[in-house]
C-alpha positions in Angstrom: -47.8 9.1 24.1 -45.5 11.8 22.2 -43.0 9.3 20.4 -40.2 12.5 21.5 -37.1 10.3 19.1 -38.6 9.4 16.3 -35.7 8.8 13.5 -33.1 8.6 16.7 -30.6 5.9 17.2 -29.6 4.9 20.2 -26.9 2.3 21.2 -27.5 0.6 24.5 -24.5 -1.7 26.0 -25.8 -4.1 28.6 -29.0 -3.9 26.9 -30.0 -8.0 27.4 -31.4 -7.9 30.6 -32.0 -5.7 33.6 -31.6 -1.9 33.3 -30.4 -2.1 29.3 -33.5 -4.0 28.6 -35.6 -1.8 30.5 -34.1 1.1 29.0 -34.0 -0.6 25.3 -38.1 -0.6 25.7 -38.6 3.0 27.0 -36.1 4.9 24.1 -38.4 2.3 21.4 -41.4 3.1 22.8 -39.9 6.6 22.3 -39.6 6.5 18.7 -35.8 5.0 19.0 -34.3 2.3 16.6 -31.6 0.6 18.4 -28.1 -0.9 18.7 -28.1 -3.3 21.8 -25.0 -4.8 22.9 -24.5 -7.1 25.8 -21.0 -9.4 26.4 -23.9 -12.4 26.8 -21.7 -14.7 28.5 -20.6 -14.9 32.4 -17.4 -14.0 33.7 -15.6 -16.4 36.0 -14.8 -13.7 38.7 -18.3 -12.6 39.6 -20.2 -14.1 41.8 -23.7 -14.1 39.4 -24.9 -15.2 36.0 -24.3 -12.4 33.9 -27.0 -12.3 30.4 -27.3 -15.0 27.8 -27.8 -14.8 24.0 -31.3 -15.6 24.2 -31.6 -12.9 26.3 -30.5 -10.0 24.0 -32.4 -12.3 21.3 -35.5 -11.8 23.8 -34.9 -7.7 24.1 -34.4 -7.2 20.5 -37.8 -9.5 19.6 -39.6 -7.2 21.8 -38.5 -4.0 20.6 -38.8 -5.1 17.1 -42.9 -5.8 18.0 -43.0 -2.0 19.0 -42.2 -1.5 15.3 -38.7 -0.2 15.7 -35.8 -1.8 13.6 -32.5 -3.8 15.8 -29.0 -4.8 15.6 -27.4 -7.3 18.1 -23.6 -7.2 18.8 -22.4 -9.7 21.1 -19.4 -7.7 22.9 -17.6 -7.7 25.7 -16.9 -4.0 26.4 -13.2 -4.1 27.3 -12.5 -5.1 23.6 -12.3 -2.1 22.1 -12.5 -3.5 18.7 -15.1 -5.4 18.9 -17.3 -1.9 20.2 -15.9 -0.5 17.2 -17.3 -3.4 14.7 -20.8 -3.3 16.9 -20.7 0.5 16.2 -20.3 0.2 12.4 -22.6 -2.5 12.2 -25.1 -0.8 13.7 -24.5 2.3 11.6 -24.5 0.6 8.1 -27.5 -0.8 9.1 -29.3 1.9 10.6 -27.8 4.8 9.1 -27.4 7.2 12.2 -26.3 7.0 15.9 -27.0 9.8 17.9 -28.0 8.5 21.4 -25.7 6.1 23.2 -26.4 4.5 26.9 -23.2 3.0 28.4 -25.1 1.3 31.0 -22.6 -2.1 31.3 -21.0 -2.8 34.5 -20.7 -5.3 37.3 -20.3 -5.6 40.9 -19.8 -8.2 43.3 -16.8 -11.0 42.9 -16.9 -14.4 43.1 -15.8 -15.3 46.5 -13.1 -17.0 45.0 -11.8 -13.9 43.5 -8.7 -12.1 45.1 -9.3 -8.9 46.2 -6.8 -7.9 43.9 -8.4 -9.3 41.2 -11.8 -7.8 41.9 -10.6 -4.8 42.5 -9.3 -4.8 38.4 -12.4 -6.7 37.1 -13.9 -2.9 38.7 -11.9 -0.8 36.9 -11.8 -3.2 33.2 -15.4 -3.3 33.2 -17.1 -0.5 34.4 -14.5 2.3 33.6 -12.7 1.1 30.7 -15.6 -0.3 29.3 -17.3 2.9 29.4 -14.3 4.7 27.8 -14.0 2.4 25.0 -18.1 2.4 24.5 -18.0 6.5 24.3 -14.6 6.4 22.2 -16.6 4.2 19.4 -19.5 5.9 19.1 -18.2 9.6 19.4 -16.3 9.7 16.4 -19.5 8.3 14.3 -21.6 11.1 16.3 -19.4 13.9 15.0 -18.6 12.8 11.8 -22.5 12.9 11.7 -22.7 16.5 12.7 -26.4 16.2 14.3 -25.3 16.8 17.6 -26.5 14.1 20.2 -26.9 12.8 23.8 -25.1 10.6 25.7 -25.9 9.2 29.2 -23.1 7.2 31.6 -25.0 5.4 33.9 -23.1 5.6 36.9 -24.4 4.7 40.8 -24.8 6.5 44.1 -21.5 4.7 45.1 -20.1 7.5 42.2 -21.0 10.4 45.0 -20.4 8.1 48.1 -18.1 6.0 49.9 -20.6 4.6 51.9 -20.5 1.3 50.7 -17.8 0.9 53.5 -16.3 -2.8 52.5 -12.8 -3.9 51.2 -13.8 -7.2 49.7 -15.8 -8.3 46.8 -14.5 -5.8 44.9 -16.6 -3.1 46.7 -13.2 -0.8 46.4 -13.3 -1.2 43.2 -17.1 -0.5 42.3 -16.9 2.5 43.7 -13.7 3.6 42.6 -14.8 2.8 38.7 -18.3 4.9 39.9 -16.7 7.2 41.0 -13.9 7.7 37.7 -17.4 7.3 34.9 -18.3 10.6 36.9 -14.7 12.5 36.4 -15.3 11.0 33.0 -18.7 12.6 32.2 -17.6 15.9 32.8 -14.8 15.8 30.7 -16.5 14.1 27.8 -18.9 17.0 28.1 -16.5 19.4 27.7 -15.4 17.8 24.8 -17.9 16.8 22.7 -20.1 20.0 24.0 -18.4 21.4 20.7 -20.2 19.4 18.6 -23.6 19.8 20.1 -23.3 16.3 22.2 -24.6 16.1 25.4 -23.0 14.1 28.4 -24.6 13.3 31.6 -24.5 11.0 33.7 -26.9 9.1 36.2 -26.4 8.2 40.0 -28.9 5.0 40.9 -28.8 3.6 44.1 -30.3 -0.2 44.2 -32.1 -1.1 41.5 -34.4 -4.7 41.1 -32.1 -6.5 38.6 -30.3 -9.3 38.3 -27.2 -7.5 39.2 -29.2 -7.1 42.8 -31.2 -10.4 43.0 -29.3 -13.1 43.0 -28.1 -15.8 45.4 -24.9 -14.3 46.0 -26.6 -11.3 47.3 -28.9 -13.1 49.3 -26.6 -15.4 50.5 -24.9 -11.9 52.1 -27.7 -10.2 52.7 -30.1 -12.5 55.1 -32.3 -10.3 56.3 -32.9 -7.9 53.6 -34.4 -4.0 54.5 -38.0 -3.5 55.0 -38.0 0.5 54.8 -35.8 3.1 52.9 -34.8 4.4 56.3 -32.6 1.0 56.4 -30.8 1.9 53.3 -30.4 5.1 54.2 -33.2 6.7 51.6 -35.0 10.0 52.1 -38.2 8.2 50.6 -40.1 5.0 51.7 -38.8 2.5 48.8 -35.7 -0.3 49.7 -35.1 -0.7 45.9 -35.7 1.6 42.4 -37.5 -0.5 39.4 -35.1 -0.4 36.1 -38.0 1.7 34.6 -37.2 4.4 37.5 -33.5 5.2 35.8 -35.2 4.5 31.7 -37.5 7.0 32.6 -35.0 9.7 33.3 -33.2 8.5 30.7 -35.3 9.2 28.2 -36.0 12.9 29.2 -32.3 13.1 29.1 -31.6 12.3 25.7 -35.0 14.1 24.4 -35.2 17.7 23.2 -36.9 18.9 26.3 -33.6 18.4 28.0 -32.0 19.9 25.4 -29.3 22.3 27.6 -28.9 19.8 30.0 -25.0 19.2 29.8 -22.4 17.9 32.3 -24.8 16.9 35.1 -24.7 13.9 37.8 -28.2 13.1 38.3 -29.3 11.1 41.3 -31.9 8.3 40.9 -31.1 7.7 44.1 -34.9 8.2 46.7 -33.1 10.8 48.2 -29.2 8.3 49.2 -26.8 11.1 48.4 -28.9 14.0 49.9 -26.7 15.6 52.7 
């Protein structure tokens, strides 16, 4: 396989388990060192086990055996600061940073969780920790001057309000969806200037931990047999994490090299009209 980023760097927040992992193995098999940052701790208010250190320890082994070079930052992406110091690190370390992923975010509260609260976990974690993630790597990207790529991975619920619930923070998700899209498209016209491109990716369910978990099942009893039943075009109830990495990667690449501004469905055909 074409190694299409050799001498790359890409950053990758979430990148412990699930789609960061996944997509932490498909930029390195690319050619990509890497900056993989994951909060590796759970938060009280969702109703799942978020990623553990041994986790990210577990990604970054395995990218290091495809012969690509690692830094870990344990960071929560609401704390700006911390981003910052993950970004430096990472820098210092491996001298560039021209791809970044923000691919953290969460969805369904704790049932325990006030709507009120949920709805605010939404926004701090999926929104504002996309802002803060773009608004500490930016600045190293143009101060670089090699122009770039970034990708905001966003959801189906970013072009859709069919998600139709007011509790467990469902508001909230796609609310937060739907703001990383406004977002993209301004953060395009931004940093288009400097030869960075911004995109952004619209996934409908994918097989992580995010989706299977006991929480979910414990909603979802009798889960869908055919896409029809999720509303999918095509025959498939739920994406694998290497179905988003995969359009990831030609994203970020030189073959999609004009490619700016664009929400890109992963999505079997969800958000079709």
């Amino acid at each position: 396989m074409t190694e299409r980023l050799t001498g790359k760097v890409a950053m990758i927040t979430g990148a412990a388990r699930g789609q960061g992992r996944s997509h932490a193995f498909r930029l390195a098999e690319e050619g990509a060192d890497l900056i993989l940052v994951d909060i590796c701790k759970n938060i009280d208010t969702l109703a799942y086990s978020l990623a553990s250190p041994d986790d990210l320890a577990e990604t970054a082994s395995a990218v290091e055996k495809l012969g690509r070079r690692v830094v870990t930052a344990q960071a929560d992406t609401r704390d700006a600061d911390a981003l910052e110091d993950a970004v430096d690190q990472g820098v210092a370390e491996l001298g560039s940073l021209d791809i970044l992923v923000a691919n953290a975010g969460v969805a369904m509260a704790h049932p325990s969780t006030s709507d009120r609260q949920a709805f605010r976990d939404q926004l701090e974690i999926n929104t504002i920790g996309a802002w803060n993630t773009v608004h500490a790597a930016a600045p190293k990207m143009i101060e670089a001057g090699n122009g770039g790529a970034v990708v905001v991975i966003s959801s189906v619920m970013g072009l859709s309000g069919k998600i139709g619930s007011s509790t467990g923070g469902a508001e909230g998700y796609v609310a937060s969806k739907h703001a990383l899209l406004g977002l993209s498209r301004a953060w395009a016209h931004w940093l288009g200037k400097y030869d960075i491109r911004v995109n952004s990716i619209h996934t409908t369910g994918v097989r992580t931990p995010m989706l299977i978990n006991d929480a979910v099942k414990a909603v979802h009893t009798k889960p869908p047999t055919t896409g029809a039943e999720v509303g999918h075009i095509l025959d498939v109830t739920m994406l694998e994490a290497s179905d988003v990495s995969n359009a990831i990667a030609w994203l970020v690449s030189d073959e999609a090299r004009y490619v700016t501004g664009v929400a890109l469905p992963v999505d079997a055909g969800f958000s079709t009209p």
